[in-house]
Backbone as ProteinMPNN parsed JSONL, in Angstrom:
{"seq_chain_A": "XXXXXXXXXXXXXXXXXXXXXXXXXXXXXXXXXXXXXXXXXXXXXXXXXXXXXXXXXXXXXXXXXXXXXXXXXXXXXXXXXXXXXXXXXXXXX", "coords_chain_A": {"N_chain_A": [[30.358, -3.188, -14.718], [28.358, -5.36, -13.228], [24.486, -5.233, -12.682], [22.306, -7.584, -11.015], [19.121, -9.091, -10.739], [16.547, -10.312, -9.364], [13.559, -11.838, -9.437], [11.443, -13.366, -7.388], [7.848, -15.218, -6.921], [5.825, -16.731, -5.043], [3.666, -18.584, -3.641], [1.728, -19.25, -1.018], [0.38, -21.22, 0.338], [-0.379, -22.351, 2.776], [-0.773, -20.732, 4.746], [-2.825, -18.168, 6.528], [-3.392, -15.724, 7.282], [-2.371, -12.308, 7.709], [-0.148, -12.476, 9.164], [0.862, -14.787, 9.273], [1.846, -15.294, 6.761], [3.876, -13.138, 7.159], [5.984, -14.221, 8.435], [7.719, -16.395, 7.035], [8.377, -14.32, 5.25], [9.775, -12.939, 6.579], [11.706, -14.893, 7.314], [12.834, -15.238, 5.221], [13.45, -13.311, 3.63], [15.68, -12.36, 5.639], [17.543, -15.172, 5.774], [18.662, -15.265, 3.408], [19.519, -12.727, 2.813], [21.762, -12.688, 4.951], [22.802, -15.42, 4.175], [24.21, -14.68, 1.654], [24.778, -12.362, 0.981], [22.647, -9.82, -0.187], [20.919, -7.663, -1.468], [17.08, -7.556, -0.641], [13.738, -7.439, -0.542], [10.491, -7.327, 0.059], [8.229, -6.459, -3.085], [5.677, -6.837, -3.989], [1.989, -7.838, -3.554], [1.647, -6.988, -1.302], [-0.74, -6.765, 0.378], [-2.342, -9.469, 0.004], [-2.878, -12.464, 1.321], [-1.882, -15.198, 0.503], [-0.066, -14.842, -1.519], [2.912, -13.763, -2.837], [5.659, -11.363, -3.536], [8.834, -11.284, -4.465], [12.376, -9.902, -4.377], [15.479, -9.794, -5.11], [18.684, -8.154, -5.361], [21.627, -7.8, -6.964], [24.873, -6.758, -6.989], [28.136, -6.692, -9.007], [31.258, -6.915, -10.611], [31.472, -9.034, -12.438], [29.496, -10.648, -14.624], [28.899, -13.734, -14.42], [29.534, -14.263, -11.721], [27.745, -12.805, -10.676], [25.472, -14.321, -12.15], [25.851, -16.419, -10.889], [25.666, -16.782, -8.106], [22.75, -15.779, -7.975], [21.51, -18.418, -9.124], [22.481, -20.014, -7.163], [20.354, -19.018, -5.286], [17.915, -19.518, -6.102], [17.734, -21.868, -6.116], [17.725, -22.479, -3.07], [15.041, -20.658, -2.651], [13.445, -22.941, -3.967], [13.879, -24.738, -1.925], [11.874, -24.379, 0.307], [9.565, -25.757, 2.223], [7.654, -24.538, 2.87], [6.586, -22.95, 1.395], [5.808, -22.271, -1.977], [7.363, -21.934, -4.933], [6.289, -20.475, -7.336], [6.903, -18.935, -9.499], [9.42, -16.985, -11.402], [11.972, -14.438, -12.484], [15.235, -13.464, -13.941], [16.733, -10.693, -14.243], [19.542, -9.379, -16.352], [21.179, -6.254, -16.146]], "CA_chain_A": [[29.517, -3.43, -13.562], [26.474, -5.821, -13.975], [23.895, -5.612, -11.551], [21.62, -8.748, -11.405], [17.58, -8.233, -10.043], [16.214, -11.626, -9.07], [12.273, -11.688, -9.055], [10.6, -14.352, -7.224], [6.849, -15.199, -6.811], [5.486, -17.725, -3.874], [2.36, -19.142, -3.386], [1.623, -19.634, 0.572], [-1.072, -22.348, 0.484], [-1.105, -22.544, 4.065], [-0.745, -19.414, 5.063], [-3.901, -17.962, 6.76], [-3.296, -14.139, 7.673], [-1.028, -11.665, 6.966], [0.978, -12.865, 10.072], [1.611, -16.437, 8.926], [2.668, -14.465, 6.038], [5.082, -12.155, 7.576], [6.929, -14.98, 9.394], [7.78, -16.717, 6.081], [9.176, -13.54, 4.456], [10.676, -12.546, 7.333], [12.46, -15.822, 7.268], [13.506, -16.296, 3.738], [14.88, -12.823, 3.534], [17.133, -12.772, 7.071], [18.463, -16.059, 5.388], [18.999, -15.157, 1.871], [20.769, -11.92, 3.296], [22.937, -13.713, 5.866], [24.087, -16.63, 3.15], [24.618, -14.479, 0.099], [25.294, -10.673, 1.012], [22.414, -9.237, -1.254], [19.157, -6.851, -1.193], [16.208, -8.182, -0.525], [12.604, -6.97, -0.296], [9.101, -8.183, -0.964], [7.751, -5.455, -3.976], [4.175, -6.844, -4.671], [1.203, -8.564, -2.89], [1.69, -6.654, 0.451], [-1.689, -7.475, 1.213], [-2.537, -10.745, 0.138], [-2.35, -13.542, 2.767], [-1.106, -16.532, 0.042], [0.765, -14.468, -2.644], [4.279, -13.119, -2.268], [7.177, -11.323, -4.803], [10.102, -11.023, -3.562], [13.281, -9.202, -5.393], [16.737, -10.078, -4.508], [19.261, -7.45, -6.215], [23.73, -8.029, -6.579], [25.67, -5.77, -8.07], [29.462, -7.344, -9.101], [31.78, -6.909, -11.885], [31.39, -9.787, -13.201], [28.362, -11.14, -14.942], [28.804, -14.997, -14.547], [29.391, -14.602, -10.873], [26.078, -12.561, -10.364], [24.693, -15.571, -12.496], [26.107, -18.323, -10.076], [24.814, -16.534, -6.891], [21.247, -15.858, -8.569], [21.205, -19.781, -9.141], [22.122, -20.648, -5.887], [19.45, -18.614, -4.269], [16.449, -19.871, -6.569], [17.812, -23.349, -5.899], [17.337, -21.91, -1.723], [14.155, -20.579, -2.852], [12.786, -24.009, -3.976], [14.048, -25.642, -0.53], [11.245, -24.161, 1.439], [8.607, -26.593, 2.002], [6.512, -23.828, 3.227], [6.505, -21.776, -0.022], [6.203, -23.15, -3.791], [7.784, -20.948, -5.881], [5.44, -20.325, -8.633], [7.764, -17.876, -10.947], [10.751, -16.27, -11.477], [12.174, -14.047, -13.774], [16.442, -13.078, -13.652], [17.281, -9.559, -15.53], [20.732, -8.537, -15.943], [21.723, -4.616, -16.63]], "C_chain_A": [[28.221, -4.093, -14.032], [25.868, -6.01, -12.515], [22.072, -6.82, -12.235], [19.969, -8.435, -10.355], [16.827, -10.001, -10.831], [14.659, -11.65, -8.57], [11.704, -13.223, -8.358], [9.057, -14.573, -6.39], [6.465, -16.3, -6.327], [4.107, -17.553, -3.76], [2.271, -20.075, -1.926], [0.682, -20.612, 0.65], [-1.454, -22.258, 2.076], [-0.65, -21.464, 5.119], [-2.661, -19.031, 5.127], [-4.618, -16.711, 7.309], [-1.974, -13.86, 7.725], [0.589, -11.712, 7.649], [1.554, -13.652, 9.809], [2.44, -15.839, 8.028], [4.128, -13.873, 6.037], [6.291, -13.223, 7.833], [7.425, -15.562, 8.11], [8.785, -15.731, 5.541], [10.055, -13.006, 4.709], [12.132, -13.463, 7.329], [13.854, -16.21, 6.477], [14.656, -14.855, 3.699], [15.859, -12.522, 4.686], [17.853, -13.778, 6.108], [18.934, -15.87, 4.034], [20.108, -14.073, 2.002], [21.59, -12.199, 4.151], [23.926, -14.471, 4.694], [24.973, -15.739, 2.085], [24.725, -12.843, 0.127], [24.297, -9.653, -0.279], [21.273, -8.723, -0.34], [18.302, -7.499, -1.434], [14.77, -7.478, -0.116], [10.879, -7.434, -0.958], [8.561, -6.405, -1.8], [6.626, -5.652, -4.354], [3.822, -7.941, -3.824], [1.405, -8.226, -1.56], [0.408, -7.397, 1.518], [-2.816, -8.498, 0.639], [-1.75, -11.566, 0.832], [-1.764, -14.575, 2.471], [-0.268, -15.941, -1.06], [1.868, -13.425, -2.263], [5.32, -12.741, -3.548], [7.927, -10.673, -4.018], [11.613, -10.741, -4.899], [14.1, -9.543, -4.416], [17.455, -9.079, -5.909], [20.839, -7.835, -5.529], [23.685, -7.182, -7.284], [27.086, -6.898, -8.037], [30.059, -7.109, -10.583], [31.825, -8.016, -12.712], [30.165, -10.558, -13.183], [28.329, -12.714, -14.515], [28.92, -15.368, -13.013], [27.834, -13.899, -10.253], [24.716, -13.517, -10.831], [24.331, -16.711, -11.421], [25.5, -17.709, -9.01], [23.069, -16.427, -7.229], [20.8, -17.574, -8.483], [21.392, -20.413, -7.781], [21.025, -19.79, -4.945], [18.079, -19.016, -4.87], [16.599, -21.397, -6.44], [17.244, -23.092, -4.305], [15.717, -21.832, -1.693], [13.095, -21.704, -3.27], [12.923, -24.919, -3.192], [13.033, -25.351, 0.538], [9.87, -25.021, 1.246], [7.452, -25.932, 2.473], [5.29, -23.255, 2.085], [6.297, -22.439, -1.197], [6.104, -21.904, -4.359], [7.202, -21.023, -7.379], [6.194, -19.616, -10.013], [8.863, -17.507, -10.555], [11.26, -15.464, -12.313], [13.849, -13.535, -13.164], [16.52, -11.536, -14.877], [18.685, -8.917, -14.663], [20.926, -7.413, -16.309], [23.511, -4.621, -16.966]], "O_chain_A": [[27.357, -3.699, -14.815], [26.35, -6.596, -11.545], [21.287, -6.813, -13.183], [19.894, -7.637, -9.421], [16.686, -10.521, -11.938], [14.461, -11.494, -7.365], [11.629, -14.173, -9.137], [9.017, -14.13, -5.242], [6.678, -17.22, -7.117], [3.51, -16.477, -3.787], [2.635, -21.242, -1.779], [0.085, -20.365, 1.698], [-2.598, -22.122, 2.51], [-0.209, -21.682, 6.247], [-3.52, -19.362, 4.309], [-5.789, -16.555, 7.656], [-0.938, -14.523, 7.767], [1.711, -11.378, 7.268], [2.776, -13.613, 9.95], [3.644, -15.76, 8.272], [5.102, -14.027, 5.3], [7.432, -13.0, 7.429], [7.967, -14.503, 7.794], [9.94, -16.112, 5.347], [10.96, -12.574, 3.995], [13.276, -13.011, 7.336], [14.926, -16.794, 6.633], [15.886, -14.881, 3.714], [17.037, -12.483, 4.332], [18.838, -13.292, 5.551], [19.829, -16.649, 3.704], [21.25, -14.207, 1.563], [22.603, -11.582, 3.822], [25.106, -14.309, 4.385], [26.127, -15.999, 1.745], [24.738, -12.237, -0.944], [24.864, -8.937, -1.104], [20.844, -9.022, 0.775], [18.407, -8.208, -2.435], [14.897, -6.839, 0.928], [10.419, -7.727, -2.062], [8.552, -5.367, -1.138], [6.192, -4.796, -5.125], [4.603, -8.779, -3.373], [1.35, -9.089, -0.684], [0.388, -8.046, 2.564], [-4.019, -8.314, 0.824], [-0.531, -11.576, 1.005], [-1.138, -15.199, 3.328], [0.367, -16.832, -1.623], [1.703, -12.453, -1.526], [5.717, -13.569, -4.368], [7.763, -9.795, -3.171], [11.728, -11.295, -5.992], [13.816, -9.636, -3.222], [17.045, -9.127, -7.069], [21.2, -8.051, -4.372], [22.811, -6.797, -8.06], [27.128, -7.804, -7.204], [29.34, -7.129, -11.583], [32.298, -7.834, -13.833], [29.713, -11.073, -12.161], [27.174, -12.876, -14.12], [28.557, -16.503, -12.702], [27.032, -14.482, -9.523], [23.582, -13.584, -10.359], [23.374, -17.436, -11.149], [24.4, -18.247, -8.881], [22.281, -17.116, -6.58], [19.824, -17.915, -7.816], [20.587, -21.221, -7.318], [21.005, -20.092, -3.752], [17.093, -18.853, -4.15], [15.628, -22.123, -6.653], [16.112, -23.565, -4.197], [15.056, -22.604, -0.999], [11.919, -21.491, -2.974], [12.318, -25.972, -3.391], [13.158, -25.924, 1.62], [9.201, -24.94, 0.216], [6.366, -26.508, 2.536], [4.07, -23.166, 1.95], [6.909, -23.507, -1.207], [5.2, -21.068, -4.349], [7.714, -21.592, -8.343], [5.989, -19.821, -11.209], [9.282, -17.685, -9.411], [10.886, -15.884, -13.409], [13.862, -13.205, -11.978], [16.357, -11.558, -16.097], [18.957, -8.435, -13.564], [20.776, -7.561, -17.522], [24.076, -3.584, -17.314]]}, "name": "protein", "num_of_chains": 1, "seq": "XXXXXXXXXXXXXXXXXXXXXXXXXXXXXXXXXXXXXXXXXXXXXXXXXXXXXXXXXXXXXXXXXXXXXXXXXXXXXXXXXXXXXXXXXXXXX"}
């Protein structure tokens, strides 16, 4: 069993309260959990209005497909022209 834990860190530029905010995170994870069947939750910067981390977690028996879904969601994650994805980090268990 490998479970895969997908960190990513967004920089809102035009984001201007914690609402603009919300709508954004609200966004990304509805669609990230819709496309790709995984957990999703923002874990840091609750209350800053331009900074965002966001964790996406799979579990699957096989490592190389928890790879390929991880890659297609940080490829997702750099499609939002709202957001610029400042970081990332992938750890597998």
């Amino acid at each position: 069993m490998i479970i895969g834990v997908l960190t990513l860190d967004f920089f809102l530029a035009y984001s201007h309260s914690l609402k603009e905010k919300r709508r954004f995170i609200n966004s990304f994870i509805g669609r990230i959990q819709h496309r790709f069947n995984v957990s999703v939750s923002e874990v840091d910067f609750q209350d800053s209005w331009q900074r965002t981390r966001i964790a996406v977690a799979l579990v699957n028996s096989e490592g190389s497909i928890v790879r390929q879904i991880m890659d297609k969601i940080l490829e997702e994650a750099n499609s939002y022209p709202e957001a610029v994805l400042s970081g990332h980090k992938l750890d597998l268990y």
